[in-house]
N, C-alpha and C positions, 0 to 999 in steps of 0.2 A: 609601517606596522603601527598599529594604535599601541597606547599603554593602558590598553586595558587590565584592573583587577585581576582578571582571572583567565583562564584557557580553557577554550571550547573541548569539548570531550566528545561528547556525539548527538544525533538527535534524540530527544529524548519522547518526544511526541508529535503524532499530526492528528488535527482536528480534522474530519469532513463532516461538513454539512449535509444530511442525508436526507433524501423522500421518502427512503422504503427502509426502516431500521430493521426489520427484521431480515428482507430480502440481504442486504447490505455485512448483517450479520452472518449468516449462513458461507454468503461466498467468502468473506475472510478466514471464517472459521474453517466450513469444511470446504472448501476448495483451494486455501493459501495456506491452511493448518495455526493458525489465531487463537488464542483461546481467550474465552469471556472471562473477563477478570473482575469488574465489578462495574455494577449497574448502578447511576444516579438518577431515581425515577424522576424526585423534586425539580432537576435543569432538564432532565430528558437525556442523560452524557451515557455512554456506554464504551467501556474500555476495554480492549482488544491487547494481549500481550501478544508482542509479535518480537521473540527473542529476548534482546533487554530494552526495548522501544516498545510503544502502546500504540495504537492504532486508534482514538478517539472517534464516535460515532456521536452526533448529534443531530436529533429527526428538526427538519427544518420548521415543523410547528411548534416544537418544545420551545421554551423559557429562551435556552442561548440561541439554539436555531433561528427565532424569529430575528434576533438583533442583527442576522448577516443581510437581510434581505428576501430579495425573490431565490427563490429553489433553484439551484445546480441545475444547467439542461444544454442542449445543444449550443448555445451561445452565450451562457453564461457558467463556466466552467470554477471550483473553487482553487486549483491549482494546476500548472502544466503536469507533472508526472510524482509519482511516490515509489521510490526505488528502498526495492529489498532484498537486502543479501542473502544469498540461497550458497548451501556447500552438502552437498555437490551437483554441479551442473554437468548433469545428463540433460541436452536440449531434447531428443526424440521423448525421453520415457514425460521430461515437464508439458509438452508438445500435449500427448496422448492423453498424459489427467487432466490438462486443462480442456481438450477436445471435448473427452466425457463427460466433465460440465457444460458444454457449450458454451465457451467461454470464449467470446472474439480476442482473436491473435492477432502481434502485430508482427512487427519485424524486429530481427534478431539479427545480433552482430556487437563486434568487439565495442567498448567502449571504456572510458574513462569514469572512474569513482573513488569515493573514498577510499579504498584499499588498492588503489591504481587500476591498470588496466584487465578487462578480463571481458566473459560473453556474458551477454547480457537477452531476455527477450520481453519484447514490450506484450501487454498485457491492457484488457478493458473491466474494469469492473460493473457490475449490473446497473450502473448508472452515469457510465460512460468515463469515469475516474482511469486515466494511463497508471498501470502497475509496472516499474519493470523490478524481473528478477535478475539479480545480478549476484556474480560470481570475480571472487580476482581469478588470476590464472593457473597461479598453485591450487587455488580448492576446485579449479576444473577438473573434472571426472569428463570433457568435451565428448562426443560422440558424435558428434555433427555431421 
């Protein structure tokens, strides 16, 4: 164990580098329940409260956007997955809102996370970004 200064508390933020900031925004917002918290037109940043953690959106032609490179797509991905805690996990009724967006599903099953084990189900965002929602076991409402 390091000696580190200080101890980690939680994530506090994820950047994605986006093509469609609006499309982008939409499914966080109204399909994940995100809400826009404030917009920096000058970098092109857009921030997403999602609980007590922010969901940062930046369009890949804006200011910061350009410094990462070529645009997020099939073979160049900006991270493996972005897990978010959901309570309560009803898998059918999360199943059926994300359907009604047509929202590609992945697969679903127990896993491990920061508040230990519990279900979890992976998730695609509108530009290929893995979402999973995750649940411990106590704030499972399961239905499965």
């Amino acid at each position: 164990m390091a000696d580190a200064p200080f101890v980690l508390a939680q994530i506090d933020h994820v950047v994605l580098r986006v093509r469609d900031l609006d499309r982008m925004r939409r499914f966080y917002c109204e399909v994940l329940g995100c809400v826009a918290e404030r917009w920096q037109e000058d970098i092109g940043l857009l921030q997403l409260r999602a609980g007590s953690s922010l969901i940062d959106l930046v369009s890949v032609d804006g200011r910061i956007g350009r410094q990462g490179g070529a645009a997020p797509g099939k073979e160049a991905h900006n991270m493996d997955h972005l897990c978010l805690r959901v309570d309560p996990f009803h898998e059918s009724a999360i199943v059926a809102h994300l359907q009604a967006h047509d929202v590609r599903i992945g697969e679903s099953g127990q896993r491990y996370g920061a508040q230990g084990h519990g279900p979890s189900l992976y998730l695609y965002d509108p530009e290929g970004n893995m979402v999973e929602l995750k649940a411990t076991l106590d704030a499972s409402g399961r239905d499965a």
